[in-house]
C-alpha positions as CSV (number, residue, x, y, z in Angstrom):
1,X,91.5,61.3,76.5
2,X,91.2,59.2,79.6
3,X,93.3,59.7,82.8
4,X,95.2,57.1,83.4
5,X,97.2,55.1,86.5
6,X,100.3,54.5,85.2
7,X,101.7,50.8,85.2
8,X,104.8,51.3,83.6
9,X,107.5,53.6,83.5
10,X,107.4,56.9,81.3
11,X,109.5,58.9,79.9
12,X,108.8,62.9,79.8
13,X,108.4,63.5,76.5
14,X,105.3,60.6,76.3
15,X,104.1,62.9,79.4
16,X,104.2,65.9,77.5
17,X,102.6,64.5,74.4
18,X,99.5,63.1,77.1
19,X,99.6,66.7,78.3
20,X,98.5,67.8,75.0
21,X,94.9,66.7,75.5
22,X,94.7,68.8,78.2
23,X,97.1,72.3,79.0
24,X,100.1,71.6,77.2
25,X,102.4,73.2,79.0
26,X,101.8,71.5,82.0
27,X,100.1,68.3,83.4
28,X,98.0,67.4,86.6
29,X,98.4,64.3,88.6
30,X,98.5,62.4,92.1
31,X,100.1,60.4,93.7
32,X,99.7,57.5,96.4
33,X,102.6,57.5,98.8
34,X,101.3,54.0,100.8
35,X,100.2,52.5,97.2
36,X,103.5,53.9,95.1
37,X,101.1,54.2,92.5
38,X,100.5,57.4,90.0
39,X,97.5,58.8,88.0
40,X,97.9,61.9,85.2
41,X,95.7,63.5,83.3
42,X,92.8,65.4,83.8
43,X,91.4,69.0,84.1
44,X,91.6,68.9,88.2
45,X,93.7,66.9,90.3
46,X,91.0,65.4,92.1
47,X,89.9,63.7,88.8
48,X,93.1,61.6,88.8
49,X,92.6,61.4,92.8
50,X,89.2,60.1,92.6
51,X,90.6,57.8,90.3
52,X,93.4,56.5,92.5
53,X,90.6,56.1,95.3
54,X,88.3,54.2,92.7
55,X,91.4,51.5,92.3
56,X,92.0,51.1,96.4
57,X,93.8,54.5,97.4
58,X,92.8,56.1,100.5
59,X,91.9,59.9,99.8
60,X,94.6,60.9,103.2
61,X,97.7,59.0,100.8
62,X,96.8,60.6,97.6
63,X,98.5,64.0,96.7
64,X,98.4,66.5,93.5
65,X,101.1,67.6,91.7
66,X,101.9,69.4,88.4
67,X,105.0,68.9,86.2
68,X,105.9,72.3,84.2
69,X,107.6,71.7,80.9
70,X,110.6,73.1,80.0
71,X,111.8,74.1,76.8
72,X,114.7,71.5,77.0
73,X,112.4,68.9,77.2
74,X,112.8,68.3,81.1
75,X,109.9,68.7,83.7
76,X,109.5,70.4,86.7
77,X,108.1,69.1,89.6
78,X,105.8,70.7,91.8
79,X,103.2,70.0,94.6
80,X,100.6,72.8,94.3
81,X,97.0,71.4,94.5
82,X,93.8,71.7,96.3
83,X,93.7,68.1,96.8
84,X,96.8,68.3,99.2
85,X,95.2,70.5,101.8
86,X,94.2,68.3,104.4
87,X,93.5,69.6,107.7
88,X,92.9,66.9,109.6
89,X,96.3,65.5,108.7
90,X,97.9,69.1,109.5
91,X,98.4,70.0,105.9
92,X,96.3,73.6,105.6
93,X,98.1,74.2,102.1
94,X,98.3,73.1,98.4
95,X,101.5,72.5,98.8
96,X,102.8,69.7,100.9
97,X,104.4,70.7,104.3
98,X,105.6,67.4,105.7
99,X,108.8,66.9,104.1
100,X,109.1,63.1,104.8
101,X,106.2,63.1,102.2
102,X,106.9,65.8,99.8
103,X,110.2,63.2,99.8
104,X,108.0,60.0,99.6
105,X,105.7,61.7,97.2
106,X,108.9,62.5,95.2
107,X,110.6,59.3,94.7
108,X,107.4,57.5,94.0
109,X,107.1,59.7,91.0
110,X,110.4,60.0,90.0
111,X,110.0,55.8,89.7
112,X,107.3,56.1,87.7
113,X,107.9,59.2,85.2
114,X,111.8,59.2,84.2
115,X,112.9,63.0,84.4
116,X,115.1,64.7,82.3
């Protein structure tokens, strides 16, 4: 199964079922905060990420996150990725320290994926 840039809105439980080809109970993706565009899928976030980048992100906009799923069918959103430590911009952690982004990072998601 391909990783794919999402161009229209998703619901969770089309996530989930695309999860399938990879973990399951969990998938990987990034985001582009400048771009509002998101990529899932893939093994390692910076699969997805490279994708982005392929497509006209710039690798210091792009940011990994997972979504858990929960046994009610919802997901849970989290920013825990190698692909988000960035020195150079500040960020020396997988997750995401800025909160303006983490917010930006967020909503962009959230307009993309529709969360139970």
């Amino acid at each position: 199964m391909e990783i794919k840039i999402l161009t229209e809105k998703i619901k969770m439980e089309d996530v989930r079922s695309f999860a399938g080809h990879w973990y399951g109970t969990m998938i990987k993706g990034t985001v582009d905060v400048a771009q509002q565009k998101v990529a899932l899928g893939g093994d390692y976030h910076i699969e997805s990420g490279e994708l982005l980048v392929r497509f006209g992100s710039k690798g210091k906009d792009v940011w990994g996150f997972n979504i858990r799923f929960e046994d009610d069918g919802s997901g849970i959103l989290e920013f825990d990725s190698m692909v988000n430590i960035k020195p150079a911009q500040g960020n020396k952690s997988r997750s995401i320290l800025d909160e303006n982004i983490a917010r930006v990072a967020e909503g962009v998601i959230k307009s993309w994926i529709e969360f139970v």
